[in-house]
N, C-alpha and C positions, 0 to 999 in steps of 0.2 A: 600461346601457352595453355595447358590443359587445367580444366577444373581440377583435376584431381592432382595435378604437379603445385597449383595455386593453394589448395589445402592442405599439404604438405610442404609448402614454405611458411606456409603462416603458424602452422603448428609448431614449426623448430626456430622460429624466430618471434622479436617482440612485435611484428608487424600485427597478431592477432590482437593482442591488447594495445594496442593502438587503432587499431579499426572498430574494436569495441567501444572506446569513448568514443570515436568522433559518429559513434552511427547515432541514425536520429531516435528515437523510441518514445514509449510512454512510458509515464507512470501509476498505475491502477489502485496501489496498495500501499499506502501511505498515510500513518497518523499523524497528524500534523506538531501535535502535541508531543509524539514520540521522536520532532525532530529539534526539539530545546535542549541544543546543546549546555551541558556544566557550565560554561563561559558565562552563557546570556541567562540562565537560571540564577549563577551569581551577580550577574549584573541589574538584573528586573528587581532580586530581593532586596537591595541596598535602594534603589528608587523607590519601592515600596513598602517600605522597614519590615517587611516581610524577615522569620529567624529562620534561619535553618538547619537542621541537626547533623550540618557537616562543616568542619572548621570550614576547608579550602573546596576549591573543585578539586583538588587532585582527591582529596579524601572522598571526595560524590562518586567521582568517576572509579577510585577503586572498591565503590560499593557495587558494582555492574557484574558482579558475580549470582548469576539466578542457576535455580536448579528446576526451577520450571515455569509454566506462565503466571502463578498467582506470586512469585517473590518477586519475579520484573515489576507485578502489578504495582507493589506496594511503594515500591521506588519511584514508580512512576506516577500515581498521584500527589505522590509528595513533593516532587519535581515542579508537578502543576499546578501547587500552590501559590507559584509567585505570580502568577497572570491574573490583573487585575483588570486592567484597564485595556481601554481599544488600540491605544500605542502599543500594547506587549503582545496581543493578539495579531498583531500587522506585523511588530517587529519578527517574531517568530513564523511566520507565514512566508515574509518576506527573507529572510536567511534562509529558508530552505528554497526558495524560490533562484534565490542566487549560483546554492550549490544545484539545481537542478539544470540551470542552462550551463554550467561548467561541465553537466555528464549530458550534452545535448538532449535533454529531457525536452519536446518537443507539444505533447502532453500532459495533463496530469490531473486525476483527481484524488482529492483528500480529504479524507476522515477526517471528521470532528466531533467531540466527546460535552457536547453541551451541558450535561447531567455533570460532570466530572468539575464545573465551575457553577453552575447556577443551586447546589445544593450548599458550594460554599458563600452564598450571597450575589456571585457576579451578574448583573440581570443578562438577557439571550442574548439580547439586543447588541450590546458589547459585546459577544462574542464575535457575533454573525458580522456585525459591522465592522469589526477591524481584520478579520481573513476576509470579507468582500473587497476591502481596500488594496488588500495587498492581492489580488488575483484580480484585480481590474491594474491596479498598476504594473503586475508581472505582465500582462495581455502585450499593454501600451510600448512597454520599454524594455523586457527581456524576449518580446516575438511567444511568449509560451501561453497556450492555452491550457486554459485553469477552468475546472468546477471544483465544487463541495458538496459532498454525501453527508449528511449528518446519521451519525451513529446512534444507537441506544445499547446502554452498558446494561447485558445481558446476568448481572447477578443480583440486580434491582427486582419489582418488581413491575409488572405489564402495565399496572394502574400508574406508577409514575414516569415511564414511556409516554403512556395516551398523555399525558400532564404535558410532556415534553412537545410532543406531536402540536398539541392543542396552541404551548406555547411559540411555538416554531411559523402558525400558522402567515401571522402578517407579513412574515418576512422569507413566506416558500419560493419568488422569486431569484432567491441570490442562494442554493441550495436544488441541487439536482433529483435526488435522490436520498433515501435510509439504509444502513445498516444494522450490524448487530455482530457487536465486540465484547472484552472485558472477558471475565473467567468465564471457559467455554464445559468445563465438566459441570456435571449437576446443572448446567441451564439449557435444556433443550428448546432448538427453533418452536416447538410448541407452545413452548410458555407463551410466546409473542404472537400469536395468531391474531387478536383483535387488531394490535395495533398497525400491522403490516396489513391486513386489510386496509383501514384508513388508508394507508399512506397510498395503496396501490389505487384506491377510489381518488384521491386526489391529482394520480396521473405523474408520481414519482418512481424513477427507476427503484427495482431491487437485489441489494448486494446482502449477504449474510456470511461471518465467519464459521465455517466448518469443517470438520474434519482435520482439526490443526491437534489437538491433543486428543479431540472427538470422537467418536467411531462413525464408519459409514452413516449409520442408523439419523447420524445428526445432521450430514448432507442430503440424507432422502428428505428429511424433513422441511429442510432448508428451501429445498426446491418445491414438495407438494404441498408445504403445509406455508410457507411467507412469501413463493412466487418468486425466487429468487431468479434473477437473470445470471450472476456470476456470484462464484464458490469463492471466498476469501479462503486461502489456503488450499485447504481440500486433496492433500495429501496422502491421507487416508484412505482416499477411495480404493486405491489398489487394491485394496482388501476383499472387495465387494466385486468382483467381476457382474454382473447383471447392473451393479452403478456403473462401471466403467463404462459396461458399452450403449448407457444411455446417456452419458456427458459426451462420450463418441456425437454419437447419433445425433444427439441437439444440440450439438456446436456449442455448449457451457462450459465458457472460459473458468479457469482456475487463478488465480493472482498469489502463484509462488512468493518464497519471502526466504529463498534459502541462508542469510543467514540468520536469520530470527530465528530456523528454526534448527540450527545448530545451536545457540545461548541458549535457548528452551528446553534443551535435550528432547525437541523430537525425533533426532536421527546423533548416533555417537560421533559421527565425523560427516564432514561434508561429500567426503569421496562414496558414502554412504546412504547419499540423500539419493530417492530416486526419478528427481527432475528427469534424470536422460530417458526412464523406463516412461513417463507420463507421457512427452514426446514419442518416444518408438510407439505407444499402444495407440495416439491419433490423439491424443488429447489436448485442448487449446489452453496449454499451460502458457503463463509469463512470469519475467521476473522483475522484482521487486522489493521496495529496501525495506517496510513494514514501520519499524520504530529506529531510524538508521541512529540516530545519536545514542545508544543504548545497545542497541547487537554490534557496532563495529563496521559500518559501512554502509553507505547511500547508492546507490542503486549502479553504478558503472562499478564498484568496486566487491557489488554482487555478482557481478556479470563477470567479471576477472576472475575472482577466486572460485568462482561455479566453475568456467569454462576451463579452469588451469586441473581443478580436481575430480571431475567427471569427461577429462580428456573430449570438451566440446569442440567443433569446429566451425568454419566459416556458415555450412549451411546449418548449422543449428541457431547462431546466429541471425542468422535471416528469417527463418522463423519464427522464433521466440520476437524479433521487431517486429514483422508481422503481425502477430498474435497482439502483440499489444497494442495495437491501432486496432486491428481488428472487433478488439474484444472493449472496446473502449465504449463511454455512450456520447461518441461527438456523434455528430450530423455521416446520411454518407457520404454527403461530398466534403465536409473535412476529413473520413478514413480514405476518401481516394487521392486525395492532394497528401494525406501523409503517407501514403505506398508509393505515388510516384514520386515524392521527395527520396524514402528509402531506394528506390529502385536507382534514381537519379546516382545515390552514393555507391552503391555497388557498380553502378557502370562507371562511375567518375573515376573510382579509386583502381579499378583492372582496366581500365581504358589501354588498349597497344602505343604504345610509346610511338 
């Protein structure tokens, strides 16, 4: 049977999203804190006598109405309030670790918001320590390879980053790399220039969000000005032909997040997003579920409703899995055992009868 007859069955049948969950992928773009389900938000606050200004979860859950990234925001520290202790950092690390081998997430690294708990008392150490636990147990018993990026909430200022950094330092083992999230208007990659220095003298990878509400101007930065290896989002770019064809050029991966940024309103409909144009221009986009307990879906369920409304196919598919191993910061010989695992599932699943 022919490739192109094989992409045309999958298209008019559910065999596409069913070869979508069971393929292997990573995951690159992932706040971890954004994946505390209303469930276990109500269930940590009653352990913690922690209140919170919503009767039920169903009353949380119908506050998930944003109109842009700063209303999500506020939701979402409020959310993060109930994390006290090294059990709720594990518990919550651990549940999305669960749903992640359910969409064969095979990879995955995840943002963490240290500033976001240690300005309200929690010392680092508890944090760091109980997401170590839970990505050394996912490793052991779900098969999935785990790191942690720690983030700096980019509406702070730079001086209490270095604070961050400086605090972060005894425990840079169990943390890969820095970022740089939280309200992205009015806080350009500049602001951070010292502290990403540091981090890049210390021999940690660099991720930066931009271009997600942004303008170009905040990805050029991102790149010349904090070293950034990979674009959180970066969406935007389109805008900027002379960006484009230098993310072309130097193979800088993008870590999509389409539907975060349909809840966001950075695109009015998803059929509108233009993942499939970043793909067609050569660009090493991925996809990714961003803050999935909050937008509406964990990363196989981005990949479904991507592929159902920007009419994707098999070899997009392949691709976009590619790309997220590719773009990943495991070793190379963990990206070449995760292509021939992917390559493995493509031949297993058309194998001739």
């Amino acid at each position: 049977m022919s490739e192109a007859v094989q992409h045309t069955e999958l298209m008019l049948s559910d065999r596409l999203a069913d070869f979508l969950r069971g393929m292997p992928k990573a995951e690159l773009h992932i706040h971890i804190e954004g994946s505390l389900e209303p469930e276990l938000i109500f269930q940590m606050a009653q352990r913690n006598g922690v209140s919170l200004p919503y009767a039920s979860v169903e009353a949380l859950r119908a506050a998930y109405a944003f109109t842009n990234l700063q209303s999500f925001l506020d939701i979402y520290y409020a959310g993060a309030s109930v994390l006290l202790t090294e059990v709720d950092f594990f518990d919550m690390a651990w549940a999305y670790f669960l749903r992640a081998r359910a969409d064969n997430v095979i990879h995955a690294e995840l943002f963490f918001d240290p500033q976001t708990h240690t300005m309200r008392g929690v010392p680092f150490a508890v944090v760091i320590n109980g997401l170590h636990r839970a990505v050394e147990r996912a490793r052991q018993e779900l098969g999935i390879r785990a790191s942690l990026i720690l983030c700096f909430l980019r509406h702070l200022s730079e001086d209490e980053a270095l604070a961050t950094l400086e605090e972060a330092k005894p425990y840079i083992g169990r943390f890969i790399g820095v970022g740089l999230d939280s309200g992205e208007l009015g806080n350009p990659p500049e602001k951070f220039a010292r502290v990403f220095a540091e981090a890049r003298r210390l021999g940690l990878r660099i991720v930066a969000h931009a271009g997600e509400e942004g303008p170009p101007a905040y990805i050029w930065g991102a790149l010349d000005v904090l070293g950034a290896e990979r674009i959180d989002h970066g969406v935007q770019a389109l805008k900027d032909p002379a960006l484009v064809e230098r993310l072309v050029r130097e193979h800088i991966p993008l870590t999509v997040c389409p539907l975060s940024n349909i809840k966001l309103c950075v695109f009015p409909t998803l059929a509108q997003h233009n993942l499939r144009e970043l793909l067609d221009r050569g660009l090493v986009a991925t996809i990714n579920s961003d803050d999935p307990a909050y937008f509406g879906g964990y990363i196989n369920q981005n990949y479904l409703e991507t592929f159902q409304a920007l009419q994707l196919n098999l070899g997009h598919a392949r691709r976009l899995a590619e790309n997220s191993f590719v773009a990943s910061f495991a070793s190379a010989e963990e990206k070449c055992r995760d292509l021939e695992r992917l390559v493995a599932y493509f031949d297993q699943t058309f194998a001739p009868a």
